[in-house]
C-alpha positions in Angstrom: -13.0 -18.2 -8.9 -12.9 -14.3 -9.2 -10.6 -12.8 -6.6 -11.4 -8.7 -6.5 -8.2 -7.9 -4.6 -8.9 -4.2 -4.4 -11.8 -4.9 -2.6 -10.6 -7.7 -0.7 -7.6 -5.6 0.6 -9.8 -2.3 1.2 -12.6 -4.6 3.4 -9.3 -6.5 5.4 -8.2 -3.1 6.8 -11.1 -0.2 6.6 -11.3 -0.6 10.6 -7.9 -1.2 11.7 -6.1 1.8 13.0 -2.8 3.2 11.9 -0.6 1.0 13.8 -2.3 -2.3 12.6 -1.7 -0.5 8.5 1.6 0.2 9.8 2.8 -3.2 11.1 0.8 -4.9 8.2 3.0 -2.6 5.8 6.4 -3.2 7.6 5.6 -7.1 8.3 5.1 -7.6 4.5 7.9 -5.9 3.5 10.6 -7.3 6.5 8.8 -11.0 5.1 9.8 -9.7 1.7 6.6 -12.1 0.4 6.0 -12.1 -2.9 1.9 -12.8 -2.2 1.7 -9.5 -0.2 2.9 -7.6 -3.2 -0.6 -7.0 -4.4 -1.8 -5.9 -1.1 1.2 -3.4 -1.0 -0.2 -2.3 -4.7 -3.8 -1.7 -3.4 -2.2 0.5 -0.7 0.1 2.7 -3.2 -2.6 2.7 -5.4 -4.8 4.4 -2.3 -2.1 6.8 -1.5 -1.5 7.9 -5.0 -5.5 8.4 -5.7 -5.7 10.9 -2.3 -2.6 13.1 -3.0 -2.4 16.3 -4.6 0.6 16.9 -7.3 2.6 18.4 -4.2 2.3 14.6 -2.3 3.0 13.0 -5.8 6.2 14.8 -6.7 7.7 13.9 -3.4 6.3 9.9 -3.7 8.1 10.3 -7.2 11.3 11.5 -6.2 11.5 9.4 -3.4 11.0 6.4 -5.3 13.9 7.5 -7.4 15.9 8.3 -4.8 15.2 4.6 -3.7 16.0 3.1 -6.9 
C-alpha cells in the first residue's frame, strides 16, 4: 500500500478554516502523538515553501530559541 501523506494531509484540511488548522495543530501537539508528527511535517513544510527569507529567519530563530 502507497500512503502519499503530503497529499493525504493537504486534501484532509484544504476546506477547513483557520480555527479547525488551529485546533488540529494544538490537539496534536497537547496529545504529543507520535502518528501526527508527519502531519505536523506536511504543515511546516507548507509554511516554509510560502515564506520569504524575512518569515524564514524569524521561523529559524524561533526554533532556536525553542531548542
Amino acid at each position: 500500500m502507497d500512503i502519499d501523506i503530503r497529499k493525504s494531509i493537504i486534501n484532509n484540511f484544504e476546506n477547513s478554516n483557520i480555527e479547525e488548522i488551529k485546533k488540529a495543530i494544538e490537539d496534536s501537539i497537547y496529545e504529543k502523538d507520535e502518528i501526527t508528527l508527519p502531519g505536523l511535517g506536511v504543515f511546516f513544510e507548507i509554511l516554509w515553501s510560502n515564506s520569504d527569507e524575512t518569515k524564514k529567519d524569524y521561523i529559524l530563530k524561533t526554533l532556536k530559541k525553542g531548542l
